[in-house]
C-alpha positions in Angstrom: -5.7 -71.0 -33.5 -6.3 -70.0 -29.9 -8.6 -67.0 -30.7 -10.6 -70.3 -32.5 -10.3 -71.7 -29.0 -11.3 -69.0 -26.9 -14.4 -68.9 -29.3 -15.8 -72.8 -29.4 -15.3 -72.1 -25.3 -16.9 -68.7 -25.0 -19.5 -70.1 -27.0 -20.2 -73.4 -25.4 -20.1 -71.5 -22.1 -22.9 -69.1 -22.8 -24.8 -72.2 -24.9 -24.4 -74.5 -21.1 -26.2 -71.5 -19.1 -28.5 -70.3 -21.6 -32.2 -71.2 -21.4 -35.5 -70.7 -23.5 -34.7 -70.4 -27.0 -33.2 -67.4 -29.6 -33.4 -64.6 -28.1 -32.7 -65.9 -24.4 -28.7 -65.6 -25.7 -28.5 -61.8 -26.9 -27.8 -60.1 -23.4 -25.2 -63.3 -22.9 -23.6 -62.8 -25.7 -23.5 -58.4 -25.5 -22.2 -59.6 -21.9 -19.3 -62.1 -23.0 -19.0 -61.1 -26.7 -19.1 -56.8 -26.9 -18.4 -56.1 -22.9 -15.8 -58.3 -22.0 -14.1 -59.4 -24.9 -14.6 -56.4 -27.3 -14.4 -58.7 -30.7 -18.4 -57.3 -32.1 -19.7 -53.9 -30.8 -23.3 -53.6 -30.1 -24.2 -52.3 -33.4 -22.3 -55.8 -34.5 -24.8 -57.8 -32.7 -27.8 -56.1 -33.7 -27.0 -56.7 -37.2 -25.9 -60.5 -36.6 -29.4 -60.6 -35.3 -31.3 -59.0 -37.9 -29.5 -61.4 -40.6 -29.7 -64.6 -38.2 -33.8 -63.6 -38.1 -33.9 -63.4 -41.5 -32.2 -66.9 -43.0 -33.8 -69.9 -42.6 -32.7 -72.5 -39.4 -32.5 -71.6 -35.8 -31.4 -68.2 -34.7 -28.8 -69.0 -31.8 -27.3 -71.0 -34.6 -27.1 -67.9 -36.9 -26.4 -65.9 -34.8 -23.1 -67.7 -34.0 -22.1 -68.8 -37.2 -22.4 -65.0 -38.0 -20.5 -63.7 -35.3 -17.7 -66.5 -35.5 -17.3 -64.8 -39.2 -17.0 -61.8 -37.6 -14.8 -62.9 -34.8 -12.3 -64.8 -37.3 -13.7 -66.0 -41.2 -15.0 -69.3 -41.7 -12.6 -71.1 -39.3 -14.6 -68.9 -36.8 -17.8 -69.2 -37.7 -17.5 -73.2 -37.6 -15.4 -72.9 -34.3 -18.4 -70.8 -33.0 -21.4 -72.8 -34.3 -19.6 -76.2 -32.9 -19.0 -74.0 -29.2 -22.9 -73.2 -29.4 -24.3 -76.7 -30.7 -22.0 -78.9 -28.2 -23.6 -78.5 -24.8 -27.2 -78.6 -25.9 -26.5 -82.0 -27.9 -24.7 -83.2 -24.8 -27.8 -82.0 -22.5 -30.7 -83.2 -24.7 -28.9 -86.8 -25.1 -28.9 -87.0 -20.9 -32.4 -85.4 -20.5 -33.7 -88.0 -23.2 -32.0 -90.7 -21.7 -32.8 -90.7 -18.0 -35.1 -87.3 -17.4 -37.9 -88.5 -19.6 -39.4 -90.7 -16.9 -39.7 -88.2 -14.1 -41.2 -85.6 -16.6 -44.5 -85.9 -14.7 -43.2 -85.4 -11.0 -44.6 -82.2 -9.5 -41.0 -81.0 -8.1 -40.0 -80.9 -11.4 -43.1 -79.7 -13.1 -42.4 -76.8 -10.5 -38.9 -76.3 -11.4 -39.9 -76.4 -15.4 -42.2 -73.4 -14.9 -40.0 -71.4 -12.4 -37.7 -71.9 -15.8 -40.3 -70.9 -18.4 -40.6 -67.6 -15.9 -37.0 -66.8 -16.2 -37.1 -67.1 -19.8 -39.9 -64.9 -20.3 -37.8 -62.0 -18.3 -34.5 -63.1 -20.3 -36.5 -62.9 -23.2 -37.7 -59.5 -22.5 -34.3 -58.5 -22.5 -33.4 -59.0 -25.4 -36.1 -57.5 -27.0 -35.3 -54.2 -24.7 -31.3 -54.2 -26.5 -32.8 -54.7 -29.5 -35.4 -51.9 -29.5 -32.8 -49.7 -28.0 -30.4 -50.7 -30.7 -32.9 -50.8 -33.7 -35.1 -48.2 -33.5 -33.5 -44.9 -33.9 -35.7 -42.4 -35.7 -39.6 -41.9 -36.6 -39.1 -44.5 -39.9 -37.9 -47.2 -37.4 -40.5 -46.5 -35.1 -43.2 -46.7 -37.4 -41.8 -49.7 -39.0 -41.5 -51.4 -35.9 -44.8 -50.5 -34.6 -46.4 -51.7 -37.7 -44.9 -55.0 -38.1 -45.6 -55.4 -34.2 -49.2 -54.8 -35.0 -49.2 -57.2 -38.1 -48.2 -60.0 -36.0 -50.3 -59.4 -33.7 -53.6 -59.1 -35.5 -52.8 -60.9 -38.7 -51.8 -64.1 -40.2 -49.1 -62.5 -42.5 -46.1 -64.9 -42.3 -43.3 -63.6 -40.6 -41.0 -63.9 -43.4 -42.8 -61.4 -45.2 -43.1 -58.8 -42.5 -39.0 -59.0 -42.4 -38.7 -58.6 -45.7 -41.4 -56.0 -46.3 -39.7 -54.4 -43.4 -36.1 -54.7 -45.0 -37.5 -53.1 -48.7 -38.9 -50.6 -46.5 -35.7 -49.7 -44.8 -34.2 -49.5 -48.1 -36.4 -47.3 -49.7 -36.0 -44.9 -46.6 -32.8 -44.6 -46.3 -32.2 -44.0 -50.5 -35.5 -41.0 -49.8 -33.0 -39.5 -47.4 -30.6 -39.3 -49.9 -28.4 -42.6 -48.3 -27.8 -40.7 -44.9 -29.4 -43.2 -42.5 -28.3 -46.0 -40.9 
């Protein structure tokens, strides 16, 4: 019951100081999650990222629910998603009731971009752990490279890229004879 605790309030904490989306939480939760409390390893999170990318709904959602399985079974993953979801319900309901009408004052114009700047960075990131955690070999690269380039330079849905990208990895690691990753 207290591990369920420590994980609503590990989660919640990283969910009140987390801004700009998805993939602004990966190096908070490598930070909270692999380095100081050891319950995923890196590897973990990757993974818990790949999968949370892949189902449908919000991927800081995912991601939690996934890792709370991981953390501790279903108990967990609810204890988890609840720790994430909490603070940005709480937030959102005080932004929408008393922020709304000062949306249009400069100061805090100023302040929404000097936010939207630190996202980008955070953002960047995360896609630098990833990368560093994902691509391995020349398959990954290439795979990687060309679904960068699809979505770039193409109207090919997302959804397909992943799972063109997950056959893919499939049908390299069974022409290696199951020895990759």
């Amino acid at each position: 019951m207290h591990q369920n605790l420590d994980l609503f309030l590990s989660l919640a904490k990283i969910s009140a100081s987390c801004f700009g989306g998805g993939y602004a939480i990966v190096p908070l939760l490598q930070r909270d999650l692999v380095e100081k409390k050891g319950w995923i390893t890196s590897d973990d999170l990757s993974e818990i990222f790949s999968i949370a990318q892949c189902t449908p709904g919000v991927i800081a959602v995912n991601a939690a629910t996934y890792v709370g399985v991981r953390v501790n079974g279903g108990l967990g993953a609810v204890c988890a998603t609840l720790g994430l979801l909490t603070p940005p319900l709480c937030i959102v309901t005080l932004v929408a009731a008393f922020f709304w009408p000062y949306l249009s004052n400069p100061w805090v114009q100023h302040a929404l971009a000097g936010l939207q700047a630190c996202v980008c960075a955070l953002i960047l990131q995360s896609v630098i752990t990833l990368f560093r955690s994902a691509v391995l070999d020349a398959p990954s690269l290439i795979l990687y490279l060309a679904a960068l380039l699809l979505s770039f330079f193409t109207s090919i849905s997302p959804a397909f890229l992943v799972i063109a990208a997950g056959l893919l990895g499939i049908a390299i690691c069974r022409w290696r004879g199951g020895k990759s990753k």
